[in-house]
C-alpha positions, 0 to 999 in steps of 0.5 A, spaced: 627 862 093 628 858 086 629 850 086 634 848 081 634 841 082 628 836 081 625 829 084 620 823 082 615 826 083 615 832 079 619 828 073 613 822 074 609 829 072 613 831 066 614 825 064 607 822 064 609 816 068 608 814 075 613 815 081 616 808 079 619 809 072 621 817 074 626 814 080 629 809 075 630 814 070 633 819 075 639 813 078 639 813 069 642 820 070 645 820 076 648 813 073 650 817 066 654 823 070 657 819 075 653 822 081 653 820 088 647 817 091 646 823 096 647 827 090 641 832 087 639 832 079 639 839 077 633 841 073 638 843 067 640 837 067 635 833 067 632 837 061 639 836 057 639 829 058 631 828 056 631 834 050 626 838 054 626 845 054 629 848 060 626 853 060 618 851 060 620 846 065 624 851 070 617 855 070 612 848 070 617 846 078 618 854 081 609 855 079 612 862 075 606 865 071 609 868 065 
């Protein structure tokens, strides 16, 4: 199955960042779309929020080999 959301520890990755900044940038997030704590950010989301390609980042998380 497929994973649609994303934490720290992978947008630290992305972002080139340590784990710290990532979570801040996640609460950003979940700040800007009004999201609950409990609530998740979606991969989608997070590539619309950062410019990111969606795609490239959806393979990257879910280890798809193209």
């Amino acid at each position: 199955m497929k994973r649609i959301c994303i934490d720290a520890s992978e947008v630290a990755q992305l972002i080139g960042r340590d784990i710290t900044t990532a979570q801040s940038l996640l609460r950003t997030l979940k700040d800007v779309l009004k999201k609950e704590k409990r609530q998740s950010v979606t991969i989608k989301e997070f590539c619309e929020y950062q410019g990111l390609p969606f795609d490239e980042v959806f393979e990257m998380i879910n280890n798809i080999k193209k």
